[in-house]
MIDO-937866 format. One record per atom (N, C-alpha, C): residue in three letters; atom name; x, y, z; chain; residue number from 0. Coordinates in Angstrom, 2 decimals, always signed. Layout:
BEGIN
ALA|CA|X|Y|Z|A|NUM .
...
end
This chain:
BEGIN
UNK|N|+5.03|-11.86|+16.21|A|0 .
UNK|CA|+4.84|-11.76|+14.78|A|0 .
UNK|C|+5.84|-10.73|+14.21|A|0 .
UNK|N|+5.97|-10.72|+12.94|A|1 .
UNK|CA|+7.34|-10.24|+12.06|A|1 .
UNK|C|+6.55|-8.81|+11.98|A|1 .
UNK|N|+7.44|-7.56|+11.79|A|2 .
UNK|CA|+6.63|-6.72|+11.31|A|2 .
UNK|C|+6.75|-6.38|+9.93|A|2 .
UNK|N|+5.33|-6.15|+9.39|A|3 .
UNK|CA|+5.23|-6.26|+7.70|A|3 .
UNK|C|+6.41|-5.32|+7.35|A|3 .
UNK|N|+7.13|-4.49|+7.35|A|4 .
UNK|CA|+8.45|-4.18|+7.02|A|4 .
UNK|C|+9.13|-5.51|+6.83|A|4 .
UNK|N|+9.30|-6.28|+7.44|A|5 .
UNK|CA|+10.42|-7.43|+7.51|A|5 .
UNK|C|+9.87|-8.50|+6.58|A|5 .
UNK|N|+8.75|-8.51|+6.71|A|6 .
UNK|CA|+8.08|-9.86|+5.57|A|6 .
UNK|C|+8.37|-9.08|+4.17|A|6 .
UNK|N|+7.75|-7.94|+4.10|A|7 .
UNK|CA|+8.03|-7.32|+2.56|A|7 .
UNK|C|+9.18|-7.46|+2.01|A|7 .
UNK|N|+10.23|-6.84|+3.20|A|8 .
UNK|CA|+11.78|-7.32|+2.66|A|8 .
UNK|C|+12.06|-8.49|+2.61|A|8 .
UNK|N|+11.68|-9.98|+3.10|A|9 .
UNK|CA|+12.11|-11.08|+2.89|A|9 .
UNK|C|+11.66|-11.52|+1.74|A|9 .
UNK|N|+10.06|-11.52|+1.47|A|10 .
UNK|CA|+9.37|-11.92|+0.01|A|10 .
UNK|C|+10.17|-11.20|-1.13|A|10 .
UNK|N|+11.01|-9.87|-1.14|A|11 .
UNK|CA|+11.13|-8.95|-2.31|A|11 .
UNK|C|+12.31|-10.01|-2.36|A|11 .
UNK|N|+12.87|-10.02|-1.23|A|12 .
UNK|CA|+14.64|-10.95|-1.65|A|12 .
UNK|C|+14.34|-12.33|-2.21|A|12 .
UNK|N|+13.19|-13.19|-1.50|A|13 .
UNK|CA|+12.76|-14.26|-2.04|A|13 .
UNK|C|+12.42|-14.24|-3.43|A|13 .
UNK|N|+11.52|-12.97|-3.86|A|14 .
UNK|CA|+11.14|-13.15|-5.01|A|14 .
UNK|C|+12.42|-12.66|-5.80|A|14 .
UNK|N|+13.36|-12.33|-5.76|A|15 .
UNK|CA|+14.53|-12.05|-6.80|A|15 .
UNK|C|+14.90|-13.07|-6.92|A|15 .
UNK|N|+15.46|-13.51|-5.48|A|16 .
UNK|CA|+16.39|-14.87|-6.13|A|16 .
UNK|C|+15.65|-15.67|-6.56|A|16 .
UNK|N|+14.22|-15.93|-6.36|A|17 .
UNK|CA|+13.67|-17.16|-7.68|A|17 .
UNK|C|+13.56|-16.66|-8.84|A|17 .
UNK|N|+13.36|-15.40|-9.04|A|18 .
UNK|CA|+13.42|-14.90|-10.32|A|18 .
UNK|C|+15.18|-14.81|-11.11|A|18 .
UNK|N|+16.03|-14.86|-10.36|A|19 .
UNK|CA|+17.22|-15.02|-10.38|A|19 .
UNK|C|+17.88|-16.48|-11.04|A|19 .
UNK|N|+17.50|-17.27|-10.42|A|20 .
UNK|CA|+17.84|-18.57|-10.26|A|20 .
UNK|C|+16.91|-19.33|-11.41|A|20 .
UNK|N|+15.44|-19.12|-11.93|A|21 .
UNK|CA|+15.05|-19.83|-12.46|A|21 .
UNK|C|+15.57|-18.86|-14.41|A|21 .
UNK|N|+15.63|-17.69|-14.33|A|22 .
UNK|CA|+15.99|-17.21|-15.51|A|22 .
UNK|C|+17.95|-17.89|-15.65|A|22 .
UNK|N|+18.34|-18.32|-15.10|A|23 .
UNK|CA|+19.64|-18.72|-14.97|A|23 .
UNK|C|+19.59|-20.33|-15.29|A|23 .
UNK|N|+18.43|-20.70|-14.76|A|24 .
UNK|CA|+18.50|-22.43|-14.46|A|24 .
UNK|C|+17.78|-22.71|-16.54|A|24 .
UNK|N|+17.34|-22.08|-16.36|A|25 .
UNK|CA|+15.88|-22.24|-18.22|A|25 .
UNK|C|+15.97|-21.16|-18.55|A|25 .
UNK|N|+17.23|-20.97|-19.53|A|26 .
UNK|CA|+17.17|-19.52|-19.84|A|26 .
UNK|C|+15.80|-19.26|-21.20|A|26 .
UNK|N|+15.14|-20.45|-21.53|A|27 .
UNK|CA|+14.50|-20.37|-22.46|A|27 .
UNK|C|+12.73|-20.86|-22.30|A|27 .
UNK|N|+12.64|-20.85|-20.26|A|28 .
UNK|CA|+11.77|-20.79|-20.11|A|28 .
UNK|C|+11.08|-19.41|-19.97|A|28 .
UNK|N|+10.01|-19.53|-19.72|A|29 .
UNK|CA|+8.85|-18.19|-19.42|A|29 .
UNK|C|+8.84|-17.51|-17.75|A|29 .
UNK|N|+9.84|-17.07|-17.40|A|30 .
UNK|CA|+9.93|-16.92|-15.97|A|30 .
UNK|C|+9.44|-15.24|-16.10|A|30 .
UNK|N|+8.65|-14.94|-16.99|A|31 .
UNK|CA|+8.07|-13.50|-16.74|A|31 .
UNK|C|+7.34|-13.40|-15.71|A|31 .
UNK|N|+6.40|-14.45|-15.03|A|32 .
UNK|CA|+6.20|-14.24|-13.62|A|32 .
UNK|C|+6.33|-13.89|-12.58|A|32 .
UNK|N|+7.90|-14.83|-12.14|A|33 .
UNK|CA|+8.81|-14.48|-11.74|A|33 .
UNK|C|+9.48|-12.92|-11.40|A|33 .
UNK|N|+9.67|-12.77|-12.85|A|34 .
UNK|CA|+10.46|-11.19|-12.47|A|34 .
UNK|C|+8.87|-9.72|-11.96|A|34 .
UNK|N|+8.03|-10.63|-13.00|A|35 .
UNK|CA|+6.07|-9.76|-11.95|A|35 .
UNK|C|+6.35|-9.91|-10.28|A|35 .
UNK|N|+6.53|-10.71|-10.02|A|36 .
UNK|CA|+6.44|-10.82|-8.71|A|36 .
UNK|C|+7.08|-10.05|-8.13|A|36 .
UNK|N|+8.44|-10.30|-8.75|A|37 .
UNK|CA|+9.49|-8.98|-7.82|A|37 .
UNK|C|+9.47|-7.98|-8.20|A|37 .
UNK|N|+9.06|-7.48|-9.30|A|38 .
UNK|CA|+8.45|-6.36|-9.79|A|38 .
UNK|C|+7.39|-5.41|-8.78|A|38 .
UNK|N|+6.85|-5.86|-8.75|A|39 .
UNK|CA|+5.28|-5.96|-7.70|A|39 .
UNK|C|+5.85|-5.31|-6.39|A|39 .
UNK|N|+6.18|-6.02|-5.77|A|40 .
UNK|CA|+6.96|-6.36|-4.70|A|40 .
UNK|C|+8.10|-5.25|-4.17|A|40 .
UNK|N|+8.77|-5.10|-5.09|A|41 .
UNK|CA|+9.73|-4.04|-4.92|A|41 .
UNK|C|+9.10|-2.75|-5.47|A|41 .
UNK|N|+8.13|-2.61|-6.00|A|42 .
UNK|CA|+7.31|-1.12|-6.73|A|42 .
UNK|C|+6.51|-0.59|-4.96|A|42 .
UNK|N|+6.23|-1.46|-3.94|A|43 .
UNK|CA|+5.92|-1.18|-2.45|A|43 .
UNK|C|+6.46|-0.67|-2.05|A|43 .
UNK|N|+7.95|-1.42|-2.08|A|44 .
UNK|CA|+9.04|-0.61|-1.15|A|44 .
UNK|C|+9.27|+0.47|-2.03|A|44 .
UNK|N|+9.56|+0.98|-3.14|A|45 .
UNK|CA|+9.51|+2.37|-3.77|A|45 .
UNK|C|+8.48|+3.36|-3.62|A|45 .
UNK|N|+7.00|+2.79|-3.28|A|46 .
UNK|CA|+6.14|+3.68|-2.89|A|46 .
UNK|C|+6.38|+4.78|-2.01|A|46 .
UNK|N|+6.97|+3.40|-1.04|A|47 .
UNK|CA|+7.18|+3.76|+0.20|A|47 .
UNK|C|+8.01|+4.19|+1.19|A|47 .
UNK|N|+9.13|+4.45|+0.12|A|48 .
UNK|CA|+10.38|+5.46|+0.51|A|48 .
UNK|C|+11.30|+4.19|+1.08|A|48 .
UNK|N|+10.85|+3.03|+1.12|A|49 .
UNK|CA|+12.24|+2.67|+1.84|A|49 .
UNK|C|+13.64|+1.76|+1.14|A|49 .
UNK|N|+13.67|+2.17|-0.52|A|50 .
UNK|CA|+14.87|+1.76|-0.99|A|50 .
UNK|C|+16.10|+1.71|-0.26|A|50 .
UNK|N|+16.61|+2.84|+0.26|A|51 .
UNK|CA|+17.60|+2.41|+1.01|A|51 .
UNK|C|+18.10|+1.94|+2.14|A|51 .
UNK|N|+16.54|+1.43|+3.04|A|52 .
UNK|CA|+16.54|+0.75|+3.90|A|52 .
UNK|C|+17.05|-0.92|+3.18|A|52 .
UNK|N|+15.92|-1.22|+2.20|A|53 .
UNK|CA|+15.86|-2.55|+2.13|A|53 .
UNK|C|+17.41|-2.75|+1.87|A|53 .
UNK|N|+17.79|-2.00|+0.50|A|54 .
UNK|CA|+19.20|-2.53|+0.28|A|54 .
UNK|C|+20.34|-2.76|+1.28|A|54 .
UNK|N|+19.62|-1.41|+2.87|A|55 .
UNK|CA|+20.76|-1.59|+4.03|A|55 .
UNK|C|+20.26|-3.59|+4.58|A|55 .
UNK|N|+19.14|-3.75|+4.28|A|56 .
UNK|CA|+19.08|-5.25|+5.17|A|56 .
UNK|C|+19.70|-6.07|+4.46|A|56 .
UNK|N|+18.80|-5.81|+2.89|A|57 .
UNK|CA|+19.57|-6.62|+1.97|A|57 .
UNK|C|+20.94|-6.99|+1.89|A|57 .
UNK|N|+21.86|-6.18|+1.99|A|58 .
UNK|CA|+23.22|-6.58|+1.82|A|58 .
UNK|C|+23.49|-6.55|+3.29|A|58 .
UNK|N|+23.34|-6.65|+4.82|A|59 .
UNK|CA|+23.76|-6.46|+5.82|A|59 .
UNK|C|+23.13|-8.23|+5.96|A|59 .
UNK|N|+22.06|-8.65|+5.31|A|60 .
UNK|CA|+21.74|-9.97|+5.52|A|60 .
UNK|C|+22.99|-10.84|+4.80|A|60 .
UNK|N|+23.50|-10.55|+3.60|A|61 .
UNK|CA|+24.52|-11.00|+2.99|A|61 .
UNK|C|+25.79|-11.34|+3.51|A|61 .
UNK|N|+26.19|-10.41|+4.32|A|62 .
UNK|CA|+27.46|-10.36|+5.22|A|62 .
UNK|C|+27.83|-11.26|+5.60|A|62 .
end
């Protein structure tokens, strides 16, 4: 099993890029959800000190 470090960081990236992609795709839909979610989501990892972890996976996943 993943350790919840790794799921948190995958859902926070998941939830951007749909929040990403659907404010891009309908700029005149209601995707305030969307950006709740990653909102949510990323307010954990700030709890929890590990901003500059995620951004190290985040962009090291990018590569």
């Amino acid at each position: 099993m993943k350790n919840l470090k790794t799921i948190l960081f995958e859902k926070t990236a998941a939830a951007l890029e749909t929040y990403q992609r659907s404010k891009a795709q309908e700029p005149n839909a209601d995707w305030e959800l969307d950006r709740r979610t990653f909102c949510a989501l990323y307010g954990v990892i700030e709890e929890s000190g590990l901003e500059d972890e995620y951004n190290k996976w985040k962009y090291g996943k990018q590569s």
